[in-house]
C-alpha positions in Angstrom: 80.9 172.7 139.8 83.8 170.2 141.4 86.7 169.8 139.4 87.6 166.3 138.2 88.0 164.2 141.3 90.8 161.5 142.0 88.9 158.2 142.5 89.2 155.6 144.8 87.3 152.0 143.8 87.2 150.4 147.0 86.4 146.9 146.6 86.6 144.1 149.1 87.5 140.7 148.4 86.9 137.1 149.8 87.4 134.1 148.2 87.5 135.8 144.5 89.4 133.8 142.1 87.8 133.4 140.0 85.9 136.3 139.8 88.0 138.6 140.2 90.6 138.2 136.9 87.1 138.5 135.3 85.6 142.1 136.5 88.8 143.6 137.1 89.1 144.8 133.7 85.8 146.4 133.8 86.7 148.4 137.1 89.7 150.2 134.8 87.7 150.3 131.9 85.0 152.5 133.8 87.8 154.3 135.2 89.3 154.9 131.5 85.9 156.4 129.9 85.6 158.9 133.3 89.4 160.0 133.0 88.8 160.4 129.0 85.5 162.1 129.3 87.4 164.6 131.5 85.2 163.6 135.0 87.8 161.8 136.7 91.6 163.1 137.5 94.3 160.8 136.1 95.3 159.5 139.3 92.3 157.5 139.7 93.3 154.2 141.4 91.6 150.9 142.0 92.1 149.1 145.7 91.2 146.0 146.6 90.9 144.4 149.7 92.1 141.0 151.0 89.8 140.0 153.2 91.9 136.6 154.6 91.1 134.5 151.7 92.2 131.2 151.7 92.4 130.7 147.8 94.7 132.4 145.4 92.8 136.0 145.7 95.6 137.6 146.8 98.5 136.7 144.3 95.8 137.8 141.7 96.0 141.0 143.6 99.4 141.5 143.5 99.9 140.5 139.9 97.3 143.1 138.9 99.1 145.9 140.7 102.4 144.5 139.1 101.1 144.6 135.6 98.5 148.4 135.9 100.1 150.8 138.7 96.6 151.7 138.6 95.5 148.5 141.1 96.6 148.6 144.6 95.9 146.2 146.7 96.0 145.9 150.9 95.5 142.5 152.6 93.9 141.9 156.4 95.6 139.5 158.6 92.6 137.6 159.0 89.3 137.5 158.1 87.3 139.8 159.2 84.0 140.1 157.5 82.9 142.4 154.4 81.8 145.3 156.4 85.4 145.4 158.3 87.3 145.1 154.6 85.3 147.3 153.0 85.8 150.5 155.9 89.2 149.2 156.3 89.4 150.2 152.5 87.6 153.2 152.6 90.0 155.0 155.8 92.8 153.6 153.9 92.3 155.3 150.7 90.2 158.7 152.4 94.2 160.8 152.3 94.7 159.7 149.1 91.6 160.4 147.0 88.9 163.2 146.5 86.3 161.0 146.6 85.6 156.6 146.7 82.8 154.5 145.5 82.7 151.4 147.4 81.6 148.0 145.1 81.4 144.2 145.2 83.6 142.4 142.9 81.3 139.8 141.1 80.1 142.2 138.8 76.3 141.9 139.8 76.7 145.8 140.3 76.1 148.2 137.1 79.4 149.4 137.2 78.5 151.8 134.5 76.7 153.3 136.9 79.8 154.8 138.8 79.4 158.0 136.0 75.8 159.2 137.4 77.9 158.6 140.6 80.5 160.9 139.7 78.4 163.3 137.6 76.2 163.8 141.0 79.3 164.1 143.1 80.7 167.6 140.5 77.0 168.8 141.2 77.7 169.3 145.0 76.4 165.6 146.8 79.0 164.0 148.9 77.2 160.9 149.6 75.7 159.1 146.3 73.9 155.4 146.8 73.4 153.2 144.3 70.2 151.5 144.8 68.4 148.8 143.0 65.9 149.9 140.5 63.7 146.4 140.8 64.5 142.6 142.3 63.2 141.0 138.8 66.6 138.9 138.5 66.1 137.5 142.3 64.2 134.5 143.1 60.8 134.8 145.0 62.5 133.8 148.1 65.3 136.1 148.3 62.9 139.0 146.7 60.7 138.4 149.9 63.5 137.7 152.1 65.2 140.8 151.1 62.6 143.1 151.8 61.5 141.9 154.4 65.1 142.7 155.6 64.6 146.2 154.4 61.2 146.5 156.0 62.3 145.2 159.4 65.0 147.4 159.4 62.9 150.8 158.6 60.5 149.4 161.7 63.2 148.6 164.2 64.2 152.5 163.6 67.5 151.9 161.7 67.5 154.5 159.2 68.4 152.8 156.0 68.3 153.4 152.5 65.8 150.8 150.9 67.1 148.5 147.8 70.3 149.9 148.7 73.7 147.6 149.9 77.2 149.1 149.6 77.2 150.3 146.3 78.0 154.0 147.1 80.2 157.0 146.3 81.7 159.4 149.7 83.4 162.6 149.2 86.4 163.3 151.3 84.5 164.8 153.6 82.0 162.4 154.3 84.8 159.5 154.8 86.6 161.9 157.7 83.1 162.2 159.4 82.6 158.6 159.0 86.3 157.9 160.3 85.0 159.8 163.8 82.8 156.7 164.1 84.6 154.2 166.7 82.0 151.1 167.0 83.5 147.9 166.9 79.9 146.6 165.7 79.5 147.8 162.4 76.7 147.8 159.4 77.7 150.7 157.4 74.3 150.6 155.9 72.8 152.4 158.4 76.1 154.4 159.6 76.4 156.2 156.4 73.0 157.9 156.5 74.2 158.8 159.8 77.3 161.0 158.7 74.9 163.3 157.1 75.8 166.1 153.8 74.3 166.4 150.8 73.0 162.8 149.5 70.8 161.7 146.5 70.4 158.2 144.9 71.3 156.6 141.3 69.5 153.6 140.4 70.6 150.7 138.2 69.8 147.0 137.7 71.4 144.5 139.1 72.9 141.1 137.1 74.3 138.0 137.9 77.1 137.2 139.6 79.9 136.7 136.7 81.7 133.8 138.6 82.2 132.0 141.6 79.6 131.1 144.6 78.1 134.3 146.0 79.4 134.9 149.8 76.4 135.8 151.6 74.1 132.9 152.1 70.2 133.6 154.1 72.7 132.6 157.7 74.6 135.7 157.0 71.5 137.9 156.1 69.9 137.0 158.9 72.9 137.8 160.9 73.4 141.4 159.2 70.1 142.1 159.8 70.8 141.2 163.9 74.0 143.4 163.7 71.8 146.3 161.9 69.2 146.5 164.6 71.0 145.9 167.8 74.1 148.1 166.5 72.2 151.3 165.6 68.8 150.8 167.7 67.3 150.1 171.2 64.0 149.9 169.8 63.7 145.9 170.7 64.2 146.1 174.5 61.5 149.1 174.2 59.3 146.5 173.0 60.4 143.9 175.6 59.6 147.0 178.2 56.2 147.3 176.4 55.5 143.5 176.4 56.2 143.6 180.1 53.9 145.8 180.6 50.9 144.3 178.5 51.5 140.5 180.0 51.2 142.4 183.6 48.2 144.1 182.5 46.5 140.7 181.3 47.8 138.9 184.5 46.3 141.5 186.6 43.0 141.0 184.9 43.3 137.4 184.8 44.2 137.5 188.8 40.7 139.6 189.8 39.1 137.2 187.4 40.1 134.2 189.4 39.6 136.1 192.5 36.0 136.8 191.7 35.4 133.4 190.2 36.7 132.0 193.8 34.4 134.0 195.7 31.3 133.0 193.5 32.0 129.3 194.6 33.0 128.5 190.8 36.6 127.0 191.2 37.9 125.1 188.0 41.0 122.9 187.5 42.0 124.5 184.4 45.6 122.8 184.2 45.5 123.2 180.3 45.1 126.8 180.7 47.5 127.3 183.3 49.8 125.1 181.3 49.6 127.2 178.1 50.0 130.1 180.5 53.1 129.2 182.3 54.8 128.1 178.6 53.9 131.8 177.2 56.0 133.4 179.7 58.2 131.2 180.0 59.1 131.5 176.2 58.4 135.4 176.6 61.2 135.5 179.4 63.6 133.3 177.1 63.0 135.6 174.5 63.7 138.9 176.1 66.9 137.3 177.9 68.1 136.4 174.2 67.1 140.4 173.4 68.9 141.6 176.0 71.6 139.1 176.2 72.3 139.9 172.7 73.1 143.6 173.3 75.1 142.9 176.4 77.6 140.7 174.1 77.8 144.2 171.8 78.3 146.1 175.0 81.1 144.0 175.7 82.8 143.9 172.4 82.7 147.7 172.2 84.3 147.9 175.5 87.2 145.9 174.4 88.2 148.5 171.7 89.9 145.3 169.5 91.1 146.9 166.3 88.5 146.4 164.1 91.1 145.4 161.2 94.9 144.6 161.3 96.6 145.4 157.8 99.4 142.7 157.0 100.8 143.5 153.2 100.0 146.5 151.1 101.3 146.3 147.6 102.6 149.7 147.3 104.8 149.4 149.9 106.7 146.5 148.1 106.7 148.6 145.1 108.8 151.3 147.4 111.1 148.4 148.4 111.8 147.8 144.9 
């Protein structure tokens, strides 16, 4: 058995004004009942992350850490997307903490959940996901949508934990193996099953967003699901390859076909045919260009080596000033 750990909330934030005076209480009340029910050390710490919000997210943010030393806060220079915020917060905090549960901060996450978290972490796991129990509260759309995402994933050989988003506790350990991981392309979904240890699961339902318009519209989705697949798996240009070779199969069929039709005398125009044949390939061609092209542009950002985040303020450093 573990001793009490310190823990790190990691949570990232965009555009949260109003949600954010709203759940923040509940991220120390959680922390509270842990520290009191003697699974949590003391020091336990809350840290949100400014992702370049253009409201008033981030003077909420320093206000909280004025008023509880408990909240910390650390704000990007620009936006740069939930999954950069969220391991920006997670490599920040890894020196500071024993262990850090990454959440969302609308609240649609059973924060109560955080204690099975904990309780499997003193067990011996160093990797704990949080995973939706059922998608009862989701519309029929975005219940299809979403696992379908899930589903095309698993298929596109992205090993991925299904029903599961960021909602996750990492021991120490696991957030040093995870720093060793240098891509500029990330979708910490899949990157997380990647560093390995002891895992296991807790399951919870999810609720409504408590305020504010949620930040991840289907044109995001879509676009993490891209990021997931062409950042962790070449299984899509295999299937180009494969295509390839199955429309040169067909053609060579179709060729002795026409071949032996010619020498039997029994020549036919068949421009609809060879119309429909010339716009299959043609859109085949297009479509494998766009495969490829797609992970030539992540070939290229990776060979920039861009920092992936640029820190501007941290709260804690004014508090030293002072």
């Amino acid at each position: 058995m573990r001793k009490p750990p310190v823990i790190c909330i990691v949570i990232p934030c965009y555009n949260e004004q109003e949600v954010l005076p709203v759940t923040s209480g509940l991220f120390t009340a959680e922390l509270d009942e842990l520290v009191g029910s003697g699974r949590a050390d003391p020091a336990s710490h809350v840290l949100l992350v400014n992702d370049g919000s253009r409201d008033r997210t981030w003077e909420i943010i320093e206000g909280l850490s004025e008023q509880d030393p408990r909240f910390r806060g650390m704000s990007l220079s620009r936006n740069r997307g939930h999954q950069n915020a969220l391991l920006a917060g997670l490599m920040e905090c890894r020196h500071s903490c024993d262990c850090a549960i990454s959440i969302d901060c609308d609240g649609q996450d059973d924060i109560s959940a955080m204690g099975e978290m904990v309780d499997a972490y003193l067990d011996g796991c160093d990797v704990v996901y949080g995973v939706r129990s059922s998608r009862e509260t989701d519309t029929a759309f975005k219940r299809a949508t979403a696992q379908g995402f899930y589903r095309l994933l698993g298929s596109m050989g992205v090993e991925c934990v299904y029903n599961h988003a960021d909602y996750r506790l990492m021991a120490k350990d696991a957030l040093e193996a995870l720093s060793r991981f240098g891509e500029v392309n990330l979708f910490l979904r899949g990157m997380v099953p990647l560093v390995g240890f002891k895992s296991t699961s807790v399951y919870y339902e999810r609720h409504e967003r408590m305020a504010g318009q949620s930040h991840y519209p289907l044109s995001k989705m879509v676009a993490l699901a891209v990021d997931g697949i062409t950042s962790l798996s070449v299984r899509p240009i295999r299937l180009i390859a494969w295509t390839g070779l199955v429309v040169a199969l067909a053609s060579l069929v179709a060729i002795v076909w026409v071949l032996v039709r010619h020498a039997m005398g029994a020549t036919v125009t068949g421009w609809a045919s060879t119309t429909a044949a010339v716009c299959f390939m043609g859109g085949v061609q297009m479509l494998s260009l766009g495969v490829i092209g797609e992970y030539v542009g992540k070939v290229y950002m990776e060979t920039k080596r861009r920092p992936r985040w640029i820190i501007s303020k941290r709260t804690w450093e004014s508090r030293d000033d002072n």
